[in-house]
MIFIDO-910522 format. One record per residue (C-alpha): residue number from 1; x, y, z. Coordinates in steps of 0.02 Angstrom, whole numbers, plus 50000, padded with zeros to 5 digits. Layout:
<pts>
@k->NUM; px->X; py->Y; pz->Z .
...
</pts>
This chain:
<pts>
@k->1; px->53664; py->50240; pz->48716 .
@k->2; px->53766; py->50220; pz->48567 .
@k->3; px->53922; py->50295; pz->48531 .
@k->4; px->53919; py->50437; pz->48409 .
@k->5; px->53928; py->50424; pz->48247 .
@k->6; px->54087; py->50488; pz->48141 .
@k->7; px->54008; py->50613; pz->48060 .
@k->8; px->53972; py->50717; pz->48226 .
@k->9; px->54111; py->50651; pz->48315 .
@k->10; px->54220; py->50824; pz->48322 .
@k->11; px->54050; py->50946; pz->48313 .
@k->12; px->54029; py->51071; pz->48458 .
@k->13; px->53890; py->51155; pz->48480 .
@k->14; px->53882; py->51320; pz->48566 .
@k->15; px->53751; py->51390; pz->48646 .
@k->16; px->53727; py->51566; pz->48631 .
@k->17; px->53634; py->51569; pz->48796 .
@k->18; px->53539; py->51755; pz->48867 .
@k->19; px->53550; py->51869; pz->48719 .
@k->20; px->53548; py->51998; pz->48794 .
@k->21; px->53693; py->51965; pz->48912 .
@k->22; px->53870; py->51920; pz->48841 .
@k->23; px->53836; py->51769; pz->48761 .
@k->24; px->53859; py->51840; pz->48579 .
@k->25; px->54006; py->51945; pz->48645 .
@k->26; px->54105; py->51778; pz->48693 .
@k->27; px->54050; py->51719; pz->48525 .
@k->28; px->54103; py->51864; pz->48430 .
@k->29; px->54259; py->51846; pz->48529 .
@k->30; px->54269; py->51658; pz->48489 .
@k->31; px->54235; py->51693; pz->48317 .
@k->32; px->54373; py->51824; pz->48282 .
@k->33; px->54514; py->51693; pz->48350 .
@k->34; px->54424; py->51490; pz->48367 .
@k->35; px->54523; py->51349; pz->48411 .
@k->36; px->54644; py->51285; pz->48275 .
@k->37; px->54553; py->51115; pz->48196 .
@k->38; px->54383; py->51154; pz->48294 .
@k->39; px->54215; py->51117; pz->48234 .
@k->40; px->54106; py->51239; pz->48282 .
@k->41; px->53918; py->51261; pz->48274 .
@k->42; px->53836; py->51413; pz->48347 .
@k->43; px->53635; py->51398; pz->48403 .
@k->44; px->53557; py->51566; pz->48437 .
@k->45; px->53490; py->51703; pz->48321 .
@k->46; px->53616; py->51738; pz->48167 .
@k->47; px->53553; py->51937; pz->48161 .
@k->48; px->53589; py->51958; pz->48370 .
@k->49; px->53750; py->51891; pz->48322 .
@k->50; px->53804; py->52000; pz->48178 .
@k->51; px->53712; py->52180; pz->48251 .
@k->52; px->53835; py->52124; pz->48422 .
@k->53; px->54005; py->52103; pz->48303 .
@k->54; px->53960; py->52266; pz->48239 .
@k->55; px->53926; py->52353; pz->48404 .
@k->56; px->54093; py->52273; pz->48452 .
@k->57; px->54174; py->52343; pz->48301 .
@k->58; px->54223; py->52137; pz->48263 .
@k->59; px->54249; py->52080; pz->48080 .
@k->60; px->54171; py->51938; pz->48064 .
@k->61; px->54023; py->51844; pz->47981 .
@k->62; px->53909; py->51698; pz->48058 .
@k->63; px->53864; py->51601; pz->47903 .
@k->64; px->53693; py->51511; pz->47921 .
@k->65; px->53674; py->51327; pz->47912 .
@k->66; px->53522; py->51204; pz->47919 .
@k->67; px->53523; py->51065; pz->48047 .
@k->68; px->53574; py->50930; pz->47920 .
@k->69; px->53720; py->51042; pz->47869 .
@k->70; px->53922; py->50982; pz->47874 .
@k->71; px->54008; py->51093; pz->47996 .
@k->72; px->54192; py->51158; pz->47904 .
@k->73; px->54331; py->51182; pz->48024 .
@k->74; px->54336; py->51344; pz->48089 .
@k->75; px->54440; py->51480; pz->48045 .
@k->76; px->54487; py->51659; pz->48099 .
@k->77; px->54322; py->51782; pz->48086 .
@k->78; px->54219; py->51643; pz->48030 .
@k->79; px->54073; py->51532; pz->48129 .
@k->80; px->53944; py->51436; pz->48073 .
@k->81; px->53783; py->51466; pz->48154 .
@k->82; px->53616; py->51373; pz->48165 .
@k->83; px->53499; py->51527; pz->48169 .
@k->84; px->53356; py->51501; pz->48303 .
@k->85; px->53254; py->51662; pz->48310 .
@k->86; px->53234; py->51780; pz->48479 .
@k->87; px->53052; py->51822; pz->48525 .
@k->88; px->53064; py->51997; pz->48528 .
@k->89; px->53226; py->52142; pz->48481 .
@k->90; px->53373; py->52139; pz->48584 .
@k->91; px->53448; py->52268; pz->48669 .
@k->92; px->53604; py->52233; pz->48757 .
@k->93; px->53593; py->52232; pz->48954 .
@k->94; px->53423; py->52234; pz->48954 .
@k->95; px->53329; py->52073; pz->48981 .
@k->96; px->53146; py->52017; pz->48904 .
@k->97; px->53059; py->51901; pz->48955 .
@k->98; px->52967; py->51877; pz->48782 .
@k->99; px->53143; py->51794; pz->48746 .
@k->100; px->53162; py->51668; pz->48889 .
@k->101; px->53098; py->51525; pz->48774 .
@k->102; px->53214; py->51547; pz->48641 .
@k->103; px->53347; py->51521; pz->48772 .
@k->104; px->53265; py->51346; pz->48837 .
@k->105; px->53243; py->51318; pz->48651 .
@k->106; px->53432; py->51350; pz->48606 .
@k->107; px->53461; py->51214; pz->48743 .
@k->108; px->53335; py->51090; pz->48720 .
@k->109; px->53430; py->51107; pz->48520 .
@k->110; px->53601; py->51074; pz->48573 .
@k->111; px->53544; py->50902; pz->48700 .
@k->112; px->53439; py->50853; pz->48531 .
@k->113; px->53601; py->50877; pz->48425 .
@k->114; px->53723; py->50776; pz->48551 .
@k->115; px->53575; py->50623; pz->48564 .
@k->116; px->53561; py->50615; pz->48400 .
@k->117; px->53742; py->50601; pz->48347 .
@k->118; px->53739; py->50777; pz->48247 .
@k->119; px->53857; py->50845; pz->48387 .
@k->120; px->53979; py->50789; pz->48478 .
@k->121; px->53962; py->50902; pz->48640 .
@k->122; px->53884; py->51047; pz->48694 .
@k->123; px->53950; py->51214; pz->48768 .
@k->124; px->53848; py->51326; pz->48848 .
@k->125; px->53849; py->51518; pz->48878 .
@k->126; px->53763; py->51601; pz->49016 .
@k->127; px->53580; py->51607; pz->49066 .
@k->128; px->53482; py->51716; pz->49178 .
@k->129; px->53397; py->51594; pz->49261 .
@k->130; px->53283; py->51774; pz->49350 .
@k->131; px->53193; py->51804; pz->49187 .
@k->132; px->53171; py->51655; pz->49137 .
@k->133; px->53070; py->51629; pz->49315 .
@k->134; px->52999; py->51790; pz->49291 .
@k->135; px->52952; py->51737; pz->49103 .
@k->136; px->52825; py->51577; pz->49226 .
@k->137; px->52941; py->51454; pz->49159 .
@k->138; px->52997; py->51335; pz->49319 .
@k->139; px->53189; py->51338; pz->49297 .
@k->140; px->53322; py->51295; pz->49394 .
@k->141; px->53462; py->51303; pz->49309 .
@k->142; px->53580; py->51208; pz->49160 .
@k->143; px->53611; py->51055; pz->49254 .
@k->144; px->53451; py->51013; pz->49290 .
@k->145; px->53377; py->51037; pz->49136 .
@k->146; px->53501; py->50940; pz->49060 .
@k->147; px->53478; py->50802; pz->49176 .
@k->148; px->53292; py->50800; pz->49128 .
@k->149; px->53310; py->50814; pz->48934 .
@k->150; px->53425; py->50662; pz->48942 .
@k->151; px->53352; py->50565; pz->49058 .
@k->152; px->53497; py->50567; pz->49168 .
@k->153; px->53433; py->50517; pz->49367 .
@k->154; px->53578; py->50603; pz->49446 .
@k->155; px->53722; py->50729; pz->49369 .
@k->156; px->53842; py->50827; pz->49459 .
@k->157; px->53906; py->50977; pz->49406 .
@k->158; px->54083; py->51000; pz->49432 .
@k->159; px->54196; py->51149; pz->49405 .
@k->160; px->54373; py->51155; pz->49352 .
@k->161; px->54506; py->51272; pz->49353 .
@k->162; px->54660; py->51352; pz->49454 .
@k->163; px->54740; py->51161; pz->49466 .
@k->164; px->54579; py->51112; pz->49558 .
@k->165; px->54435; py->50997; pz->49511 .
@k->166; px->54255; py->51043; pz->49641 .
@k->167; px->54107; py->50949; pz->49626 .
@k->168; px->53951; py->50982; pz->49729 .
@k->169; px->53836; py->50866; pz->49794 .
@k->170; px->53692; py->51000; pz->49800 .
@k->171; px->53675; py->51131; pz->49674 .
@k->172; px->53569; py->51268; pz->49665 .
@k->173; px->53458; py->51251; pz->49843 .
@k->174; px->53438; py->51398; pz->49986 .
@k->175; px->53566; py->51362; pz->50119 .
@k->176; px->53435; py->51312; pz->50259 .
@k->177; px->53376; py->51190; pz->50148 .
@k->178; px->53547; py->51088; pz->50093 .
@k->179; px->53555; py->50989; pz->50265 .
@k->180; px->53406; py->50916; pz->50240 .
@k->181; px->53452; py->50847; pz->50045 .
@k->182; px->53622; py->50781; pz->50097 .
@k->183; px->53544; py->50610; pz->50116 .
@k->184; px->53620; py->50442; pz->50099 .
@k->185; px->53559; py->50397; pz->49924 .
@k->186; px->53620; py->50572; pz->49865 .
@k->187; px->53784; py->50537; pz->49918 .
@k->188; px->53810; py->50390; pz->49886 .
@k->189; px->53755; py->50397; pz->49700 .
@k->190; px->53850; py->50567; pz->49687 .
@k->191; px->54014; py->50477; pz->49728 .
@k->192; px->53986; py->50345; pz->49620 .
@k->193; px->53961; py->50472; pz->49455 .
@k->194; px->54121; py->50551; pz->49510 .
@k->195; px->54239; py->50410; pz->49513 .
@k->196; px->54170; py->50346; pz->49348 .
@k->197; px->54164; py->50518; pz->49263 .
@k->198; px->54363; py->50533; pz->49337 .
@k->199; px->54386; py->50380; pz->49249 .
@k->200; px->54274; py->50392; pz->49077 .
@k->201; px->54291; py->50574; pz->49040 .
@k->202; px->54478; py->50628; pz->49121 .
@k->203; px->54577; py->50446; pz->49101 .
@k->204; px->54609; py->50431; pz->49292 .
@k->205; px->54619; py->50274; pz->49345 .
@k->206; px->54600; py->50284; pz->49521 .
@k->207; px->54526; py->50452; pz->49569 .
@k->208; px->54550; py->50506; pz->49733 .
@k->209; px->54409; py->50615; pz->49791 .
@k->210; px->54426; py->50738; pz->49940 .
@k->211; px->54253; py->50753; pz->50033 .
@k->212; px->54220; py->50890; pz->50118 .
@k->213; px->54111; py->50900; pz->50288 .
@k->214; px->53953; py->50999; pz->50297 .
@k->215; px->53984; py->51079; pz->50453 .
@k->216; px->54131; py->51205; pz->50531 .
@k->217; px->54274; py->51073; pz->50570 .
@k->218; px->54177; py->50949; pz->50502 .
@k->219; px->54054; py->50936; pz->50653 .
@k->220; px->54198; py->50963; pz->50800 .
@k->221; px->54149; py->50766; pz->50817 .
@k->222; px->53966; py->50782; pz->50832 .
@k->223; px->53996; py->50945; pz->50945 .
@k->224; px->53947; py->51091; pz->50792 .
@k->225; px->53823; py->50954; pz->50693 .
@k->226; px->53802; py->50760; pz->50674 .
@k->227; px->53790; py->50743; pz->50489 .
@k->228; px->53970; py->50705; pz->50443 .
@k->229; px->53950; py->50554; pz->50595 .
@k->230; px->53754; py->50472; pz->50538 .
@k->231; px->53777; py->50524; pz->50360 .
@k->232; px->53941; py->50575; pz->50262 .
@k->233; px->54053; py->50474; pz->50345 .
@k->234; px->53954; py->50316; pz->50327 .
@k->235; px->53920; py->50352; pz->50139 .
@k->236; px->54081; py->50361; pz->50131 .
@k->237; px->54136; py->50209; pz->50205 .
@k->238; px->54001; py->50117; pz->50086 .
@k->239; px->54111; py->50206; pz->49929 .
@k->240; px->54260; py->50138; pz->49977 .
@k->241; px->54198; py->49982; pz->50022 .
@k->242; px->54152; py->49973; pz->49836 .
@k->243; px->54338; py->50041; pz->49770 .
@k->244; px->54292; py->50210; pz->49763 .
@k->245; px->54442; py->50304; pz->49838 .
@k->246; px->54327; py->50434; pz->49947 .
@k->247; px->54438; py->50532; pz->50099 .
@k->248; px->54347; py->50626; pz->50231 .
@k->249; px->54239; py->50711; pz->50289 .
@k->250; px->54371; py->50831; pz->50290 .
@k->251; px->54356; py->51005; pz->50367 .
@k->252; px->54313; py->51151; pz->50205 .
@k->253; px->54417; py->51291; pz->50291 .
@k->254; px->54568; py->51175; pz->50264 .
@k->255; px->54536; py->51057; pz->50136 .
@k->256; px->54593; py->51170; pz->50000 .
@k->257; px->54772; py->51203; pz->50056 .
@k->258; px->54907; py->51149; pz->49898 .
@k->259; px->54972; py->51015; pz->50003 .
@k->260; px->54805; py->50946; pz->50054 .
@k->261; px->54758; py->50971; pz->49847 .
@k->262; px->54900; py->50884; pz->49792 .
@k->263; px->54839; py->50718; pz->49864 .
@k->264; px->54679; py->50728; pz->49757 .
@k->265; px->54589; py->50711; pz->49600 .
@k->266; px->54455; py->50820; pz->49653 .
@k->267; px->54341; py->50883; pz->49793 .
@k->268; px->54161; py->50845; pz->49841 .
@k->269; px->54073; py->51007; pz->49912 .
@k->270; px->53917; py->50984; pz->50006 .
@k->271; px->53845; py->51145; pz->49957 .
@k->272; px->53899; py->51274; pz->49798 .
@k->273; px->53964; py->51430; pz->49910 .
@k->274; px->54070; py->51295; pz->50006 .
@k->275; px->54165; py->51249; pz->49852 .
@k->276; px->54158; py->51356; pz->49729 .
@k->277; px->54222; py->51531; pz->49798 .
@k->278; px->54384; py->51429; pz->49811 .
@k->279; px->54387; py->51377; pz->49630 .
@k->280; px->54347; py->51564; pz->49549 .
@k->281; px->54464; py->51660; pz->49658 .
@k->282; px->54598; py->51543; pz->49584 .
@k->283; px->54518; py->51532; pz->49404 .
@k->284; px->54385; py->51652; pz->49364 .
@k->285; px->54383; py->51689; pz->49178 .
@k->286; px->54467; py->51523; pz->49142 .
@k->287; px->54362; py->51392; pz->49235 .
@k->288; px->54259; py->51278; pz->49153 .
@k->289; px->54089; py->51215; pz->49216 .
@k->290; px->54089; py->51003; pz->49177 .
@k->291; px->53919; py->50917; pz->49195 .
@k->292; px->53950; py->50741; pz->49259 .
@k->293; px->53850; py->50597; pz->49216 .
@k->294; px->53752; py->50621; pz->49066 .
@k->295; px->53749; py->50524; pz->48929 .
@k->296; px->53807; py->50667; pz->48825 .
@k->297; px->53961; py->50804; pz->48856 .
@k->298; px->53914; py->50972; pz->48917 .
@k->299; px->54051; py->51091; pz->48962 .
@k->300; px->54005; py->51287; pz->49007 .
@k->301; px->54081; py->51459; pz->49071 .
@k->302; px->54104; py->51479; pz->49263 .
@k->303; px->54007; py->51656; pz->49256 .
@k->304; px->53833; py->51745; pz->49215 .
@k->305; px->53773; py->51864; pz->49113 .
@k->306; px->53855; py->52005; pz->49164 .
@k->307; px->53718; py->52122; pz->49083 .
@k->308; px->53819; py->52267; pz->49112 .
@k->309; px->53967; py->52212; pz->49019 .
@k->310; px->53883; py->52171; pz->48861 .
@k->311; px->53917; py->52269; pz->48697 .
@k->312; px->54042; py->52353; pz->48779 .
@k->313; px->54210; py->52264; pz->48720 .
@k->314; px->54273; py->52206; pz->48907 .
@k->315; px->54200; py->52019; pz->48914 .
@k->316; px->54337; py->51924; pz->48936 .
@k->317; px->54305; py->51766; pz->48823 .
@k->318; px->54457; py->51651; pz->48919 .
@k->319; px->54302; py->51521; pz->49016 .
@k->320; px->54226; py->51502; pz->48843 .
@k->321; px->54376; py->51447; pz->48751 .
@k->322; px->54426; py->51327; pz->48893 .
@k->323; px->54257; py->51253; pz->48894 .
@k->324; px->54259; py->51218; pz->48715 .
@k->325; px->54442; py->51128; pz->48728 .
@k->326; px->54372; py->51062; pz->48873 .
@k->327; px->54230; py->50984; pz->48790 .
@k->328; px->54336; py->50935; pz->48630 .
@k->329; px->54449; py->50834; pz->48763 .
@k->330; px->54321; py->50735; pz->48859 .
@k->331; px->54228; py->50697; pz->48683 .
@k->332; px->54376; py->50628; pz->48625 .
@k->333; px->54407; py->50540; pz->48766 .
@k->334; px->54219; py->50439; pz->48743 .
@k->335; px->54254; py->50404; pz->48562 .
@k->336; px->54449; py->50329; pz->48583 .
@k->337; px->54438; py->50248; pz->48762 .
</pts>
């Protein structure tokens, strides 16, 4: 891919995600104090938006722009916003599945926009990935989509937050069904996006990844499971025999003790409620949600919907306006290596 052009080199584009969740509360939020210098582009329905500010009491305005459009610097009580239309009224808290679409379409928008040049990066607020499912579209969640859309063969999504960095090397699967993906191939190709997103995206030069085992004390040597002795251990063996600085597999009820931390760049979970339980109790409302591997940069906030905080003042916007920085960083980081 080729890099991105100047003219959407600093361009953010911000998902506005389930509107009837508190997607346009963040935005309100992010609206009524953005980043200082930020370029900010909105994608979701201008009139959600602007009925939300007022429910919220907020003064501020979402001024409408066409695809094509500049995007100004962004200033106190002011966003731009690219106005893609719900399906059907919005009510806050309560979902529709008439409107499911329009949240695919908001996303499908802001991959179009990054491909293209227009943008940047992309941030996304929260989906409900339930109505959309219940709407008969197949989803399984952000990252997968977004590996799809860009062609991407394998991404990892990776949160960050509370002085910790937790990657997963299965995402969204029932638990009885994540031994049986942890195969060689997986791991081995998830280790190598790591080390070379550690690199690209966060300057590291030689990350040093912290793999976790799958089992309790990583398999009590082949006594409580044998994966960590036919498979994890000898895909990692094969990543460090290629330079990839890959420690374990280490034990998860100990792996995330400061001291054992400080020796890393970040952790490889083999399954999401292995990892990231850690990660929010330490960061949630700041941690930021980092797609690894894509050709473009996608950053998003480390919670849901939270239907029954929306229009009612108490979202706390923090995850939002660390994904955006976030997201500024790492696309800065691809344009000036």
């Amino acid at each position: 891919m080729s890099a991105v052009p100047a003219r959407g080199e600093s361009v953010v584009s911000i998902t506005v995600g389930e509107p009837a969740g508190i997607g346009p509360d963040l935005c309100v939020s992010l609206a009524l104090s953005p980043p200082a210098g930020a370029r900010l582009l909105l994608l979701g329905d201008a009139m959600v938006l602007e009925a939300r500010a007022r429910a919220l009491g907020a003064a501020v305005s979402f001024d409408r722009l066409g695809a094509d459009d500049p995007v100004p610097a962004a200033r106190p009580g002011h966003l731009p916003v690219l106005h893609v239309p719900v399906a059907a009224p919005v009510r806050a808290g309560m979902l529709d599945t008439a409107n499911a679409s329009h949240v695919l379409q908001l996303i499908d928008t802001a991959v179009d926009g990054c491909l293209s040049g227009r943008q940047a990066a992309m941030v996304t607020c929260p989906v409900h990935k339930g109505v959309i499912n219940d709407a008969g579209i197949a989803f399984t969640g952000h990252t997968e989509r977004l590996a799809e859309r860009t062609g991407t063969d394998r991404v990892v999504m990776m949160l960050s937050g509370g002085g910790m960095r937790v990657a997963l090397a299965t995402t969204h699967l029932p638990l009885a069904a994540v031994p049986a993906a942890i195969t060689p191939a997986l791991l081995d190709a998830t280790l190598a996006v790591m080390h070379a997103a550690l690199r690209r995206d966060f300057g590291i030069d030689s990350p040093r990844i912290l793999v976790a085992g799958l089992n309790p004390h990583a398999g009590e040597g082949g006594h409580l499971g044998r994966e960590e002795i036919e498979t994890i251990g000898p895909a990692l063996a094969r990543a460090r025999a290629l330079g990839i600085d890959a420690r374990g597999p280490l034990p998860a009820d100990t792996l995330f003790n400061p001291d054992r931390l400080a020796e890393a760049d970040a952790v490889l979970a083999m399954y999401h409620d292995q990892g990231l339980p850690v990660l929010k109790h330490a960061s949630f409302g700041r941690g930021v949600n980092i797609t690894l591997g894509m050709p473009i940069v996608r950053t998003s906030v480390d919670h849901g919907t939270a239907l029954d905080l929306a229009g009612s003042g108490r979202a706390d916007p923090g995850s939002l306006r660390e994904a955006v920085v976030e997201a500024i960083a790492i696309a800065r980081r691809r344009a000036h290596p």
